[in-house]
TORTITOR-359951 format. One record per residue: residue number from 0; z, y negated, x negated of N, C-alpha, C in turn. Coordinates in steps of 0.001 Angstrom, whole numbers, plus 500000, padded with zeros to 6 digits. Layout:
REM residues N
<atom num="NUM" n_zz="Z" n_yy="Y" n_xx="X" ca_zz="Z" ca_yy="Y" ca_xx="X" c_zz="Z" c_yy="Y" c_xx="X"/>
...
This chain:
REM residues 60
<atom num="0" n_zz="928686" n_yy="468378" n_xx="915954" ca_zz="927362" ca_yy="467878" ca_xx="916276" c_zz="926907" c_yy="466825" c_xx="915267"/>
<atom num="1" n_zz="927622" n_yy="465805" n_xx="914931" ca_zz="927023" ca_yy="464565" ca_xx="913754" c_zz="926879" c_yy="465472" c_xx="912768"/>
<atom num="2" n_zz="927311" n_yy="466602" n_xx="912387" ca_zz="927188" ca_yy="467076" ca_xx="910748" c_zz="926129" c_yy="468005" c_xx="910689"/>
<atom num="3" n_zz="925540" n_yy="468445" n_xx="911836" ca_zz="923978" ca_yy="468809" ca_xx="912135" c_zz="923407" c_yy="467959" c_xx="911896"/>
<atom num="4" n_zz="923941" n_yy="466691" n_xx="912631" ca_zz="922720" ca_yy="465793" ca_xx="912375" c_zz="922801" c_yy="464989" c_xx="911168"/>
<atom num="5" n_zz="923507" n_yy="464975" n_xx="910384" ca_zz="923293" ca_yy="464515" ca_xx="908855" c_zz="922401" c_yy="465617" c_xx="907835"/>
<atom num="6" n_zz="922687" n_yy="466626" n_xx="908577" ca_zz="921945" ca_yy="467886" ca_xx="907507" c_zz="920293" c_yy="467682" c_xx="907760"/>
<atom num="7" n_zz="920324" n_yy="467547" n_xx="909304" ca_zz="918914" ca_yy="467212" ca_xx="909454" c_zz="918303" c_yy="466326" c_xx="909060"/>
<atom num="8" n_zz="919089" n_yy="464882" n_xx="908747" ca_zz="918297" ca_yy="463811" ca_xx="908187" c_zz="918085" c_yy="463968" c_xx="906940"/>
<atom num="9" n_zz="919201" n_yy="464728" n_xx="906092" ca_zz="918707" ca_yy="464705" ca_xx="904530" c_zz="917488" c_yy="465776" c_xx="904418"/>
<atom num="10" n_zz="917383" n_yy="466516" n_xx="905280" ca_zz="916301" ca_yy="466958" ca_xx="905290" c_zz="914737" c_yy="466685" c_xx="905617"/>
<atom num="11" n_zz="914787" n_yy="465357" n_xx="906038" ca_zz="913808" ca_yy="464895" ca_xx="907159" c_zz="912691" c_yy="464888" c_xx="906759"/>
<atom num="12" n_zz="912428" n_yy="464579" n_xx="905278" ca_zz="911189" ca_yy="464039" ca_xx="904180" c_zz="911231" c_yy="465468" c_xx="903031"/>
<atom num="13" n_zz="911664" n_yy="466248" n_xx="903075" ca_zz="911691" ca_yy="467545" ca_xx="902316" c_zz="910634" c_yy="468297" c_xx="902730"/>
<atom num="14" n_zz="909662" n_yy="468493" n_xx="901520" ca_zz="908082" ca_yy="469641" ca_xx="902212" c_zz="908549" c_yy="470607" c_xx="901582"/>
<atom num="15" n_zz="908249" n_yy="471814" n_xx="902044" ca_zz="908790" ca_yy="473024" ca_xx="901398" c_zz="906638" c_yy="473324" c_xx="901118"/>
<atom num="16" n_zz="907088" n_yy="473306" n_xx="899970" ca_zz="905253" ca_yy="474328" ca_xx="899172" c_zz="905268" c_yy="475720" c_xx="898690"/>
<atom num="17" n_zz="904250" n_yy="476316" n_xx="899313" ca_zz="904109" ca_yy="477709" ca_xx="899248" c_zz="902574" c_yy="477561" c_xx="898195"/>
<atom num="18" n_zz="902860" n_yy="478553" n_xx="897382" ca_zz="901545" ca_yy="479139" ca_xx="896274" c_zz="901019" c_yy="477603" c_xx="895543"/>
<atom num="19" n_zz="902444" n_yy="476915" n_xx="894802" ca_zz="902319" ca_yy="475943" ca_xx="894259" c_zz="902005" c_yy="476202" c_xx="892723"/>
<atom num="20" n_zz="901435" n_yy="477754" n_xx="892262" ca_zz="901039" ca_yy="477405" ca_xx="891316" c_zz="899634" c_yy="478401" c_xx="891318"/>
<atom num="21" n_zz="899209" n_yy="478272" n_xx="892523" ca_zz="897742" ca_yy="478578" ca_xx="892812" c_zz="896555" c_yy="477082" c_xx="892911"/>
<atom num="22" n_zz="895094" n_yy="477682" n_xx="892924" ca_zz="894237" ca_yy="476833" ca_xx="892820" c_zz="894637" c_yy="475460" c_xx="893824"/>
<atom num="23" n_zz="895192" n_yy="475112" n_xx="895638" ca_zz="894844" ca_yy="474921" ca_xx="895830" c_zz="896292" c_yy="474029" c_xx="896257"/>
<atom num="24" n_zz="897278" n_yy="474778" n_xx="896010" ca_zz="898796" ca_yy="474375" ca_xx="895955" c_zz="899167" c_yy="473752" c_xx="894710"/>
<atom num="25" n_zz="898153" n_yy="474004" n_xx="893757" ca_zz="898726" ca_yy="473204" ca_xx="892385" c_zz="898217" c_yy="471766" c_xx="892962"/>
<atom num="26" n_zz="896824" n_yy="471409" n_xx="893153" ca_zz="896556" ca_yy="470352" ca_xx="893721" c_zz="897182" c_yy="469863" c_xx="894420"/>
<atom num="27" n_zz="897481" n_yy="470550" n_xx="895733" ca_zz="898596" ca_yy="469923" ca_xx="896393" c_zz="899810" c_yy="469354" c_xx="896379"/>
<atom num="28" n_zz="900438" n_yy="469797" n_xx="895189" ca_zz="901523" ca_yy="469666" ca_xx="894266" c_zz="901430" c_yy="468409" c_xx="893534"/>
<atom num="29" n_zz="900335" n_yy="467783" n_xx="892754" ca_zz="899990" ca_yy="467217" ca_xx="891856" c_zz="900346" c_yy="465677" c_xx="893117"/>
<atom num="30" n_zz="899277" n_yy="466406" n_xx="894256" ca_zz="899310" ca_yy="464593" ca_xx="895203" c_zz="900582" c_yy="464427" c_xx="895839"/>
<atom num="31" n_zz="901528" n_yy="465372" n_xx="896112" ca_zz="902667" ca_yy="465412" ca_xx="896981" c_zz="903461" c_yy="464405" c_xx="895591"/>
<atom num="32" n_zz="902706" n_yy="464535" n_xx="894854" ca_zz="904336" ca_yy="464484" ca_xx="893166" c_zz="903812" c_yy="462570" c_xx="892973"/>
<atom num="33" n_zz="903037" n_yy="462572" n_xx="893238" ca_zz="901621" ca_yy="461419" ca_xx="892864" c_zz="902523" c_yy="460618" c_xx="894472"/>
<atom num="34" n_zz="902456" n_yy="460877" n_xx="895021" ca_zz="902931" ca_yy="460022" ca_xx="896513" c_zz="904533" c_yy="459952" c_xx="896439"/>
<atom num="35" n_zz="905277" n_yy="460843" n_xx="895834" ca_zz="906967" ca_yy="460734" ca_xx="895600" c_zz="907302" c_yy="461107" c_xx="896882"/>
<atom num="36" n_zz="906947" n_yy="462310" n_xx="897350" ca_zz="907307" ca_yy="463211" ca_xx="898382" c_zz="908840" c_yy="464141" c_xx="897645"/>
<atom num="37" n_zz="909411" n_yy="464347" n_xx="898251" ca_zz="910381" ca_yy="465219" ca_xx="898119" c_zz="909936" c_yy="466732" c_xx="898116"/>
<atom num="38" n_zz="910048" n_yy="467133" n_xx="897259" ca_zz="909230" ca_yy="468965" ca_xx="897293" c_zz="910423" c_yy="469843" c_xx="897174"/>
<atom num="39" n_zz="909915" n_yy="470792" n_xx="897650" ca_zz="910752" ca_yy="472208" ca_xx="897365" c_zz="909363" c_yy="473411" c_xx="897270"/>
<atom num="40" n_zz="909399" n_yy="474197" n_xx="896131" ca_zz="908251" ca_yy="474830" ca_xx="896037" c_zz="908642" c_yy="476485" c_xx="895600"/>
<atom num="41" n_zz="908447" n_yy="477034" n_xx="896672" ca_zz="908324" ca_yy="478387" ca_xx="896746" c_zz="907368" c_yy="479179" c_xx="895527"/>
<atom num="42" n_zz="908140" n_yy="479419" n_xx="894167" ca_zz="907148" ca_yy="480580" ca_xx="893843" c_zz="908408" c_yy="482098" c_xx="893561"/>
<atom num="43" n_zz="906865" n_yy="482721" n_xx="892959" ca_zz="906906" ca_yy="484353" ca_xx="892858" c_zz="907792" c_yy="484699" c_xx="891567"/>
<atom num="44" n_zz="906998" n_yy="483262" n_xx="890473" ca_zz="907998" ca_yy="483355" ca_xx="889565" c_zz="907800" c_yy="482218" c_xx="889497"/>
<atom num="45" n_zz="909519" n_yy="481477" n_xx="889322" ca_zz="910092" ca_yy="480450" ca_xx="889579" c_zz="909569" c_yy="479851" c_xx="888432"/>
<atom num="46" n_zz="910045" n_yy="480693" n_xx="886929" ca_zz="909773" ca_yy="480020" ca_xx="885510" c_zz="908454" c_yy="479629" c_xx="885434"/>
<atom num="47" n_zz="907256" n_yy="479981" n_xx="885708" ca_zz="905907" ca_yy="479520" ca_xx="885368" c_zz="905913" c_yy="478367" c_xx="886125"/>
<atom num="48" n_zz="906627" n_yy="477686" n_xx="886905" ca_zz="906088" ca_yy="476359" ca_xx="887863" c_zz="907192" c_yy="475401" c_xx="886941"/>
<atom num="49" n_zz="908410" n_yy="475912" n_xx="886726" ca_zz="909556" ca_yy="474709" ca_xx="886376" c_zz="908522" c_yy="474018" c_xx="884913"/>
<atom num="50" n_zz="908419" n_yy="474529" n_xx="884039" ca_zz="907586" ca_yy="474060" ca_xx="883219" c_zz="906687" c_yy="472909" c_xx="883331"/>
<atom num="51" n_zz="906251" n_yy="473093" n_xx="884573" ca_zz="905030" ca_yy="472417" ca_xx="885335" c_zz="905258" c_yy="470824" c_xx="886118"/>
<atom num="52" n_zz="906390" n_yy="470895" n_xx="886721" ca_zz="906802" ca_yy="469836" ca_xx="887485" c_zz="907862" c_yy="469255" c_xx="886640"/>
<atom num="53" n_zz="908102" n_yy="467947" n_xx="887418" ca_zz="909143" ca_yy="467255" ca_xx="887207" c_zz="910504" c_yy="467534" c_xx="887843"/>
<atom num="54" n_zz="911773" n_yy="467209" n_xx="887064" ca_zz="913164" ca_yy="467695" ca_xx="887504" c_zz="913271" c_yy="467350" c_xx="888661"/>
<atom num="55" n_zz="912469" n_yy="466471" n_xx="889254" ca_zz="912843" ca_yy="466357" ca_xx="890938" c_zz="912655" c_yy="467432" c_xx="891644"/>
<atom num="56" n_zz="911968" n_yy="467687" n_xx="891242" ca_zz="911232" ca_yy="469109" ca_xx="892394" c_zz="911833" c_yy="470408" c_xx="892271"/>
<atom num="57" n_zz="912473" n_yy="471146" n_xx="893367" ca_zz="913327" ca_yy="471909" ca_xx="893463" c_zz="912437" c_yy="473423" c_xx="893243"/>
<atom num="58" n_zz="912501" n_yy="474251" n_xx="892576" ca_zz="911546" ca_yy="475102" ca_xx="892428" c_zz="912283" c_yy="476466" c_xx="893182"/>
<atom num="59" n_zz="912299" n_yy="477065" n_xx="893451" ca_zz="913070" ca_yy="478382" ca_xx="894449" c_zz="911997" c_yy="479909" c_xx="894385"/>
């Protein structure tokens, strides 16, 4: 049970972003990165976004 709940806390502040390198998700991207949110960003193709962001941001 505690090692659920450690998984859950490192997770607590993690946004997962979908169509982060569309019109409206790039924006969204830009203020999430701008505020020092923790991202994880879902694309189609991974390589066109890594380019884009900073090494924090987990691209998948």
């Amino acid at each position: 049970m505690v090692e659920n709940q450690r998984n859950a806390d490192s997770t607590a502040d993690l946004v997962l972003l979908t169509g982060a390198t569309g019109y409206v998700g790039g924006r969204l991207l830009q203020a999430l990165e701008q505020r020092g949110q923790r991202l994880r960003c879902l694309a189609r193709r991974p390589e066109n976004l890594r380019a884009r962001v900073s090494a924090e941001i987990e691209v998948v």
